[in-house]
N, C-alpha and C positions, 0 to 999 in steps of 0.2 A: 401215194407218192413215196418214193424212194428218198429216203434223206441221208448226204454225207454230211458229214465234218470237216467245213473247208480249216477254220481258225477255232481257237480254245482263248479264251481268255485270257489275257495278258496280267489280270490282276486278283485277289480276293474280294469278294464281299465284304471283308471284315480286316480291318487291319491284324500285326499279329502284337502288338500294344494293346488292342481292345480286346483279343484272346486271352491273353495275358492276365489282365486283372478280373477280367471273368472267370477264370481259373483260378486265381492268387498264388502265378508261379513268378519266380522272374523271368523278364523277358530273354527271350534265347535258349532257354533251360526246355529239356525235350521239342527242341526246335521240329523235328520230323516227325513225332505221333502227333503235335498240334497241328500239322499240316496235313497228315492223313486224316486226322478228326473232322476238320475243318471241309475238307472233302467229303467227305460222310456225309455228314451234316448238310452240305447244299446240296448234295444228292439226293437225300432225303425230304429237302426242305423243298425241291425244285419239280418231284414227284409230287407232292402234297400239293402244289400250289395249281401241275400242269403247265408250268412257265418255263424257262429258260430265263434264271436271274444275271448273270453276266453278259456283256455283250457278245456273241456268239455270232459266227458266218456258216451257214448254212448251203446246201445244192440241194435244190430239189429235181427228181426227174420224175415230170407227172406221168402217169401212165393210161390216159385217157383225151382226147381232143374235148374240150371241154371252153365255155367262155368264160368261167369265172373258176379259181382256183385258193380253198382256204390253206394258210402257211402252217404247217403239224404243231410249228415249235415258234410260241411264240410269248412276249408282245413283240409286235414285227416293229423296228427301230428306223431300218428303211430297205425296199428292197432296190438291192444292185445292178439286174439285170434280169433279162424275160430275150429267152433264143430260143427260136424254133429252126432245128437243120441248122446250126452251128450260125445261123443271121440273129445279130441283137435287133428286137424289137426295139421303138423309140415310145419312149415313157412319154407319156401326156398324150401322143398319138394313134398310138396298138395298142397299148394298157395303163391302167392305174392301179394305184392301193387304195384300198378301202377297208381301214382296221386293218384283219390280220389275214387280207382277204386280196388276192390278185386278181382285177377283173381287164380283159382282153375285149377290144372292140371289135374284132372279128372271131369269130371262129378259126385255130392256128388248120394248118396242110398238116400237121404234124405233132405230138406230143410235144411243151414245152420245156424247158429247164428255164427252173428262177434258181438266183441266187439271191439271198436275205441276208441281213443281221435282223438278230434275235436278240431281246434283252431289257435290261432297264436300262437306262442312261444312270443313273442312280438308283442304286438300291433301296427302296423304302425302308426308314429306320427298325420299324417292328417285325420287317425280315431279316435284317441283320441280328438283331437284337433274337431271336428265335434262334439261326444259327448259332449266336454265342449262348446260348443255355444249354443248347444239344450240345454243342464243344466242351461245357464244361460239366455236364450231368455223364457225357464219353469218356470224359478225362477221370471224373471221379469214383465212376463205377463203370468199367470196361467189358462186363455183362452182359447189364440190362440198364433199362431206362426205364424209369419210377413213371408209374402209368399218370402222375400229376403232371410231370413235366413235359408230357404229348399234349396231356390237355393245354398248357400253358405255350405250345409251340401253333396246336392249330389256332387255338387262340388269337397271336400275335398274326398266323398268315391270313388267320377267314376273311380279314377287305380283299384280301388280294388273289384269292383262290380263282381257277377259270374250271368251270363246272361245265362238260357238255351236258345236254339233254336231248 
C-alpha cells in the first residue's frame, strides 16, 4: 500500500512544561532545540514501538483487489473512508474495521483507497514518560545516548510495542 500524509498532529505527546522539568530548564528557555528534541524522540519512540503515537490522517492506495486490507500505520482510531473509482463505499454495508485491519464485503472492480486516522486518542503515560527521558538524556548530552537510558526507554514502551511475525 502506498501511504500519504493527509494531516500531522496538531499537538505534542508531551507538553513543553513537562519537557521542562525533565530537563530542569526554565520553561521557554531553548524553546526550538526542545522542540526538535522532542521530535526525535517520537520519531524514535514511534519506530520502536511500530505505532503512530499522535493522531494522524492517513491515504492509503492499495495496490491489489483484495477483500480484506491491513492499515501500515497504526492503532487505527477510525477509518474515514473506503473508494473504489473515486465512488465512497458505505461502511457497515461494503466494509468494516476490524482492529487495524479493513475488511470489504465484496471483492472491489478496482484497487481501493482508505483513508484513516492513526494514533492514540491518549498517549500512554510510560510513553510520554520515555519520550521525556530521550528529551532530556538529548538535551544533556547531544552525542550520544547512555546505552542505560535505551534500556529504560524500551522498557517503558515494551506493553505497547507491535511486533510483526
Amino acid at each position: 500500500m502506498n501511504v500519504t500524509l493527509l494531516s500531522s498532529p496538531s499537538e505534542q505527546p508531551i507538553s513543553d512544561e513537562r519537557v521542562a522539568e525533565w530537563c530542569r530548564i526554565d520553561t521557554g528557555q531553548d524553546a526550538a532545540t526542545i522542540q526538535m528534541l522532542v521530535f526525535s524522540a517520537l520519531a524514535l519512540v514511534e519506530s520502536y514501538l511500530n505505532k503512530t503515537l499522535m493522531q494522524t490522517t492517513f491515504r492509503g492506495q492499495t495496490e491489489c483487489r483484495a477483500s480484506s486490507y491491513d492499515l501500515p500505520r497504526v492503532p487505527v482510531y477510525d477509518v474515514m473512508s473506503v473508494k473504489v473509482d473515486g465512488v465512497a463505499l458505505v461502511r457497515g454495508t461494503d466494509w468494516k474495521v476490524c482492529g487495524d485491519r479493513v475488511v470489504l464485503t465484496a471483492l472491489p472492480d478496482a484497487c481501493p483507497v482508505i483513508e484513516w486516522i492513526a494514533g492514540f486518542h491518549d498517549v500512554p503515560p510510560n510513553v510520554s514518560n520515555a519520550i521525556a527521558l530521550l528529551v532530556s538524556a538529548l538535551y544533556d548530552n547531544r552525542t550520544t545516548i547512555d546505552p542505560m537510558t535505551v534500556k529504560a526507554v524500551e522498557w517503558l514502551c515494551a506493553p505497547h510495542r507491535r511486533v510483526t511475525l
